[in-house]
N, C-alpha and C positions, 0 to 999 in steps of 0.2 A: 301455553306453557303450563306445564302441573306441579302441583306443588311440594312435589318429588325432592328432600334435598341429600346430598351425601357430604356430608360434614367430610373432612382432609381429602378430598379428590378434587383434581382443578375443574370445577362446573363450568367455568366458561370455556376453554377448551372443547370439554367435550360436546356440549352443546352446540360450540359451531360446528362440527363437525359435523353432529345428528343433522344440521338443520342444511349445511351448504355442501355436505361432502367433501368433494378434493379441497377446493377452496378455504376449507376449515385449515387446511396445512401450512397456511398462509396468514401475513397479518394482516386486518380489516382492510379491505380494496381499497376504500374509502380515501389510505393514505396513499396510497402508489403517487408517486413525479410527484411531493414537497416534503415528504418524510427520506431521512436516512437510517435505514438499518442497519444492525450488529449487535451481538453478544451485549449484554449487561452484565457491570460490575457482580451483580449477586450471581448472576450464574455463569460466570467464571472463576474457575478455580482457579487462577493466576499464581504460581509463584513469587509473581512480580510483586505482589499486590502486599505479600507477609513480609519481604526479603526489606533490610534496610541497607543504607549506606553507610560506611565506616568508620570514620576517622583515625587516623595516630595519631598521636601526641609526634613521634621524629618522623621529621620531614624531611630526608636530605634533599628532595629537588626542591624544596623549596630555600634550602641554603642552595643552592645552584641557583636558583633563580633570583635570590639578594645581592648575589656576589656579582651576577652578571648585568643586575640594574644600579645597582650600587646605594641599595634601600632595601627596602621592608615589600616584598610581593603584595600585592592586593587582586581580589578579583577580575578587576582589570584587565592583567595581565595574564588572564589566560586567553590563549589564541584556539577561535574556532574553526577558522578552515580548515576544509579536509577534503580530500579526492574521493568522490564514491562512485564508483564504478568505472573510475576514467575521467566522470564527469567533475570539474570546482565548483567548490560550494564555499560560500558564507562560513554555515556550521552543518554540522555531523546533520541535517535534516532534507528532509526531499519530498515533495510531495506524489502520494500514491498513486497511484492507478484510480484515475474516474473514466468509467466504461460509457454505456450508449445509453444508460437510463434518464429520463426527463429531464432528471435534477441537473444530471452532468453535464446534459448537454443544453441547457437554457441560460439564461444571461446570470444568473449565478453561478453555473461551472465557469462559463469564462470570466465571471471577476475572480476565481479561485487562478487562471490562467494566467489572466495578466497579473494579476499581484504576484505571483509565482515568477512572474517573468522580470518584475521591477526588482524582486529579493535577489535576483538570481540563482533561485533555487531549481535543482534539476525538476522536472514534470514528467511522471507518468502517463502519457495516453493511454488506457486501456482496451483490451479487445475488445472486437465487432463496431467499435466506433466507423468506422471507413466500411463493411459489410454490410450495417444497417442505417446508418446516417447519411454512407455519402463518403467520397475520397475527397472530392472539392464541388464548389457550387458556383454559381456566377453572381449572387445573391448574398445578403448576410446570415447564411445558414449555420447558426453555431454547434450543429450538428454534425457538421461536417470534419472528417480527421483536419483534414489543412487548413480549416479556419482555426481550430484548436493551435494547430504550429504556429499559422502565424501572426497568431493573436499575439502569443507566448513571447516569439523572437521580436515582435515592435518595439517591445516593453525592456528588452535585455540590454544592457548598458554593462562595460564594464567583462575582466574578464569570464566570471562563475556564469555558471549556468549551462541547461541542456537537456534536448530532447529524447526521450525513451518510449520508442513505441513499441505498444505487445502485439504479437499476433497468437489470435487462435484457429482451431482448424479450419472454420470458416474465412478467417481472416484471409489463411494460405492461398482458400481457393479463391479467392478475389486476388491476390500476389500484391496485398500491402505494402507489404517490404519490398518488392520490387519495383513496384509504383513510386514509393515515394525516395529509393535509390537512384532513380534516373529522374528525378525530377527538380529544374532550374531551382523551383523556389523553396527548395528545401538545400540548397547546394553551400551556402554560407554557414549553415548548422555541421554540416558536412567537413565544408575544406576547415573549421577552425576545431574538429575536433570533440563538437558539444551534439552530436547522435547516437544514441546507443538503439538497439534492436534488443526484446524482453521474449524470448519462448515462457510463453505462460503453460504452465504443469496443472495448475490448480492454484487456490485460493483459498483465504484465512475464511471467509462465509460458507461456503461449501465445498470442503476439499470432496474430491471424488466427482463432483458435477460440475456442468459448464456456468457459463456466465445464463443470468436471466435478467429478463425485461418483460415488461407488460404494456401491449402495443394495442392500437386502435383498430378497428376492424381493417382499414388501409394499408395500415401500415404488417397488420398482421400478413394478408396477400403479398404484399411485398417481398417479404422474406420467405412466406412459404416453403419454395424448394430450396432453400438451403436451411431453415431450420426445424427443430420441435414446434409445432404451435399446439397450442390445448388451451381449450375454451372453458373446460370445468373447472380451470381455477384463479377465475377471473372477481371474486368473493365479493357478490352480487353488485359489480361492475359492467360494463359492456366490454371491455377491458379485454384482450389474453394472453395468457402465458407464453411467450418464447424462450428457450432451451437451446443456448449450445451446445456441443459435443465437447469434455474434457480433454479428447486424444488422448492415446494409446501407448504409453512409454514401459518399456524396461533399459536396462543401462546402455546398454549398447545404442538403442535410436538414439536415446538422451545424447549417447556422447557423438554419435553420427550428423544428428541435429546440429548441435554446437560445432564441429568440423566444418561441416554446408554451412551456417550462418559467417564465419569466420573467410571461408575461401569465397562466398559466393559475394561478401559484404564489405570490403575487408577495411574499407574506412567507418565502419559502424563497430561500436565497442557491441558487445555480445553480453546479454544480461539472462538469467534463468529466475524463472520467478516458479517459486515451489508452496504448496500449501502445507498445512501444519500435520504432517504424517508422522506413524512412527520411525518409516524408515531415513526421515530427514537427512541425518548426516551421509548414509550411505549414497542418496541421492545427491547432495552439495559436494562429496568429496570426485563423484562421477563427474559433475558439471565442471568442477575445478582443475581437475586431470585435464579435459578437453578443451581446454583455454577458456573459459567463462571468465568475463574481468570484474563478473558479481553474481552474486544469489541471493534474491530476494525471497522473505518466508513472513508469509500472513498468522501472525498466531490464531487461533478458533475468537479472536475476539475482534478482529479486522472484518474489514468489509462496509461497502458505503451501501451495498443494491440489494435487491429483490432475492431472500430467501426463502426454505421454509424453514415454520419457526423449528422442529427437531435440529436440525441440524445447526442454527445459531445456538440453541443450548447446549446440543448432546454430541456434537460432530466434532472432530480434530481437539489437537494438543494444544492446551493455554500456551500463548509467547514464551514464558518461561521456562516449562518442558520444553520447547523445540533448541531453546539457548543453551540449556543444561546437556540435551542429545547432539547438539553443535560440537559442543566441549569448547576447544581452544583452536578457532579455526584457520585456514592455510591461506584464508584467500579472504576477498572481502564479503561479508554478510552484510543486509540490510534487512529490518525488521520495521514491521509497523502493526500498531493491534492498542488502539485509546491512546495513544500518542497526545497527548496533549498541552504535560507541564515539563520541567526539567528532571525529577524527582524518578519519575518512571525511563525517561528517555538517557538520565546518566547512567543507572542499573543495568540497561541492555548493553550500554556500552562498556559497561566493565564486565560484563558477560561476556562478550566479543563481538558487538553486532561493531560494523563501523558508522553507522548513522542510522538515522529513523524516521517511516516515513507517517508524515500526515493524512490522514485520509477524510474522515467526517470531520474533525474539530479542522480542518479547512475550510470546507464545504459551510460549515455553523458559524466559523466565523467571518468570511464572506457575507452570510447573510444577514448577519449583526449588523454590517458594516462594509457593505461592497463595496468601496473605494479604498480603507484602509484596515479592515478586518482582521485578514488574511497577516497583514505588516508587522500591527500590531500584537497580535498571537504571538508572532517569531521573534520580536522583540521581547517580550516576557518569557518567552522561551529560552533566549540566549541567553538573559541576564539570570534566570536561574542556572541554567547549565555552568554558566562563568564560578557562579557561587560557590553551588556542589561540586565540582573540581577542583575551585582553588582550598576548598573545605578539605579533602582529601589528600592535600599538596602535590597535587600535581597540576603541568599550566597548558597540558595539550590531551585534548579528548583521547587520542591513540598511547597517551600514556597510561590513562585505566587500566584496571585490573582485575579479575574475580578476587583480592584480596580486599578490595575496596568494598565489596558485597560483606552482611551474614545475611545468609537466609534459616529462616525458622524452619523445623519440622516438624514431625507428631509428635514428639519427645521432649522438646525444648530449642536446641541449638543444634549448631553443625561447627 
C-alpha cells in the first residue's frame, strides 16, 4: 500500500475495489451467512425519520370511547387486530420475506419462524427458498420451503396467523405454487384460510435486480442452469455469487399474473410485492384493479440479504417517498424498511400502509434471544403502538390518519 492519501474521497472503497475488483461491489465476504444487510439510518434519506406524530387537544373518539366504557379511555384500550392481506393478525405487524440466504435458512430463521408462528403473526417465505434449498426433505433441513411451513403451523394456536409464499421466475419454473397447492401438508393452511401466494416485482434492497445469495462451490453447481453464478464476487471468499432474474412486467402481465394466480389458486389470497420505484402507485393501483388482496412495498431501507453496497445507499425511494406516492390508498398496503419500535411503524400507518413488516430486527432478535426474542420485540412493539394511538385518540390502527402526521421540509413545516 502507498502512502498515497485523498483527504474527502471514501479510500476504503476505493481501495477494495483497486485491490478485489467486482468483489469490491460487495460488503467484506468475510460476513456472508451471520451478517444481515440494509440501508443505514445515515444514508437514508427517510421522510419517516424527520416527520413526527400529532396530537390534538379534541378528541371526539375518544369521547366515544368514554361514553362507550363508561370511564376515562386508557392505552389499553386500543385494539390491535387487523386483517392484512386476508390474513388475522394480533396487530398491524407481519413478518417479512426471509429468502434462501444462510442466515434465513439456519436454526435462527427458524426460531424467527416458530415464534412467528406462537404470535400468530402472518410469515413471509421468500423466493428461491424451494428452488435453491429444496421443496421438502426427509431430514431436518431448515432449508427446505416445507420445513419452514411446518415449522410455522406446529407453533399456531388460536385464530391469527398465516402463510405467504413468493415466487420468483425461477420459483415458476420449479411450479412452487403449484406444488405446494396440491399438497396434503399444507391443506389445513389452506381449508382455514391462512395461505396467500406473493408475485414478487422486486425488493426494498435492490429494486431492478433479483434476489442473491452466496453459495459454496456445491451448492454453486447445483443451481447452475437455472441461475447467474459469478465467482468474481466472492470478496476473497471461496464463496459465489448467485443472481436471480427480477422478471419482466408492464401493466398488463402484472394484471394478467394476478388473473392466473386468482383463477389458477383460488383458495390462496393473492399478494404483489413491489420494490420502491418511482412509478409505485401506478403499479399498486394496477395490482389492485386485478384483485390483489395486498401490495407489499420494501422501502430502499428494507432488506435482510446479499447486496451491492450502490444500490443499499443509491438505489430506490426511502419508505416514506413510496407512502407519500401511495397517497390514500384503495386497497390494503404493507410496508417494511427498519421496522422496529412503535414510533416509525404508527407513521406508515397514518400514512396508509395497513401494517408493517419485520424483517432484520426479527432476524436480531431471534438471535438475542431464540426462544423469546422475536415475543418479546412484539410486545414492546404493541405496547408502544397502543401508546402512540391512544396519544392521538384514536383506539383502532385503521383509524389513523395523514392528519396524525407533520412532516418537515426544506422550509420548515407542511
Amino acid at each position: 500500500m502507498s502512502g498515497l492519501s485523498a483527504p474527502g474521497l471514501p479510500e476504503g472503497p476505493i481501495r477494495a475495489r483497486a485491490r478485489d475488483g467486482v468483489a469490491g461491489a460487495f460488503p467484506p465476504g468475510a460476513g456472508y451467512g451471520h451478517t444481515v444487510f440494509g440501508a443505514t439510518p445515515a444514508a437514508s434519506p427517510d421522510p419517516l425519520d424527520r416527520a413526527r406524530l400529532a396530537p390534538p387537544i379534541f378528541m371526539p373518539e375518544r369521547l366515544e370511547k368514554l361514553i362507550e366504557l363508561g370511564r376515562e379511555p386508557t392505552y389499553g384500550d386500543v385494539v390491535l387486530d387487523t386483517v392484512i392481506g386476508g390474513l388475522s393478525s394480533p396487530l398491524p405487524v407481519y413478518v417479512s420475506a426471509l429468502g434462501s440466504t444462510e442466515v434465513a435458512g439456519s436454526d435462527l430463521g427458524l426460531a424467527v419462524v416458530r415464534q412467528a408462528g406462537r404470535l400468530g403473526l402472518p410469515l413471509v417465505v421468500g423466493e428461491n427458498v424451494g428452488s435453491v434449498g429444496g421443496y421438502r426433505s426427509s431430514g431436518p433441513a431448515a432449508t427446505t420451503l416445507l420445513a419452514r411451513i411446518e415449522a410455522y403451523a406446529a407453533e399456531l394456536r388460536g385464530p391469527h396467523g398465516g402463510v405467504v409464499v413468493q415466487q420468483s421466475t425461477e420459483d415458476a419454473d420449479s411450479e412452487i405454487w403449484n406444488l405446494l397447492y396440491s399438497d396434503p401438508a399444507v391443506r389445513d393452511l389452506l381449508d382455514s384460510g391462512r395461505m396467500a401466494f406473493e408475485l414478487k416485482c422486486g425488493q426494498g434492497a435492490k429494486p431492478g435486480l433479483g434476489g442473491m445469495t452466496m453459495l459454496d462451490a456445491d451448492g454453486a453447481a447445483r443451481v447452475a442452469g437455472r441461475y447467474v453464478v459469478d465467482a468474481a464476487a466472492g470478496g476473497g471468499t471461496a464463496l459465489l455469487l448467485r443472481s436471480g432474474t427480477p422478471g419482466t412486467f408492464t401493466e398488463e402481465i402484472l394484471r394478467q399474473q394476478i388473473r392466473l394466480m386468482r383463477n389458477n389458486y383460488p383458495r390462496a389470497r393473492v399478494w404483489v410485492k413491489l420494490p420502491p420505484v418511482r412509478d409505485v402507485r401506478h403499479a399498486a393501483v394496477a395490482a389492485w384493479s386485478a384483485g390483489a388482496d395486498a401490495v407489499t412495498v420494501d422501502g430502499a431501507e428494507a432488506g435482510t440479504g446479499w447486496a451491492p453496497v450502490a444500490f443499499l445507499e443509491h438505489v430506490g425511494l426511502p419508505l416514506g417517498e413510496c407512502l407519500a406516492r401511495l397517497g390514500s390508498p384503495s386497497s390494503c398496503v404493507l410496508v417494511s424498511g427498519r421496522m422496529w419500535e412503535g414510533a416509525r411503524a404508527v407513521k406508515s400507518l397514518a400514512l396508509g400502509a395497513t401494517a408493517v413488516g419485520l424483517g432484520r430486527a426479527a432476524l436480531v432478535a431471534a438471535d438475542e434471544a431464540p426462544r423469546d426474542g422475536l415475543v418479546n420485540l412484539v410486545a414492546c412493539l404493541a405496547f408502544e403502538m397502543r401508546m402512540l394511538i391512544s396519544a392521538l385518540g384514536k383506539y383502532a390502527p385503521d383509524r389513523l390518519g395523514p392528519e396524525d402526521v407533520w412532516a418537515a421540509t426544506g422550509s420548515g413545516t407542511r
